[in-house]
N, C-alpha and C positions, 0 to 999 in steps of 0.2 A: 793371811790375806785379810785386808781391810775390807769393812762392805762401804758397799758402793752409797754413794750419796744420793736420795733421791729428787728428782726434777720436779716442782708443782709450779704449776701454773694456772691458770681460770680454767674450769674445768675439770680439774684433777678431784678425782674424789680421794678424799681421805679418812683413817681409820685411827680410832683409838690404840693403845698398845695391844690392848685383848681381840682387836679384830673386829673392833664392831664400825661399824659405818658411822661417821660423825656428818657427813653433808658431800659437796660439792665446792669447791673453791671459786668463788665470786670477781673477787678483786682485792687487793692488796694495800697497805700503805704503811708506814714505818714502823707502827707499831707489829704489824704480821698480815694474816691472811683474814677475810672473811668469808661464811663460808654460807650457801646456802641449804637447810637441813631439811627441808621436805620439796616434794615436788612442786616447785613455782614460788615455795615461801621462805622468804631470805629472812638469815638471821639476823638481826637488826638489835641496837642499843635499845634500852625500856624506852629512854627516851623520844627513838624515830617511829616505837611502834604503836605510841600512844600518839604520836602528832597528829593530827586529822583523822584521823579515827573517826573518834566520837561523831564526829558529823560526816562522815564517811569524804572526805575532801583529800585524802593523802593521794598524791600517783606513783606509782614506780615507774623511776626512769634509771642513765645510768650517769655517773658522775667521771669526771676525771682527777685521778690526785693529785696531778701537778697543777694543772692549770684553776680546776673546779669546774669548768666549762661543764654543763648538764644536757643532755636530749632523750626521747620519747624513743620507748622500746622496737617500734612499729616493726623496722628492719634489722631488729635488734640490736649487741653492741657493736660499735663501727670498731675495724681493726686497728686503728690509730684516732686520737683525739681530733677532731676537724679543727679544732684555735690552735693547739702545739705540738701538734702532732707527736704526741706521746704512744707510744707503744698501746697494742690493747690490755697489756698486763696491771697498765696506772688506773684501767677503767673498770666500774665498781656496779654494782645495784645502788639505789638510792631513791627513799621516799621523801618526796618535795610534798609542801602543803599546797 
């Protein structure tokens, strides 16, 4: 018997080989998955996590892959991109200056 393939999607938490908890699955894009690793704090490139920073000016909102289209977490992520109406799986975290 072959094992089964498993399903991830935003949301999905996932795990190291050894079993240990790596984060939460964010949002996606060609390269793979992103993943959020503590509670509320997204794993982010050094690059986005130094943007606005320093003068505390960064916001987290959420992005779409396809389109780029960006909105404000309020009501959180919406289930399809409101411009292309992409699935909610193309839609990501994302700190905007």
């Amino acid at each position: 018997m072959g094992q089964e393939n498993p399903t991830i999607g935003v949301g999905t938490t996932v795990y190291t080989e050894d079993g240990a908890k790596l984060g939460t699955v964010r949002g996606f894009d060609t390269d793979g998955f992103f993943v959020t690793t503590r509670e509320g704090v997204a794993s982010l490139s050094v690059e986005h996590e130094r943007a606005g920073h320093a003068l505390g000016e960064a916001e987290l909102m959420w992005r779409c892959g396809d389109c780029g289209e960006m909105g404000d977490l309020k009501g959180g992520i919406p289930d399809t991109c409101p411009s292309c109406d992409a699935p909610k799986e193309e839609l990501y975290y994302w700190t905007e200056d």
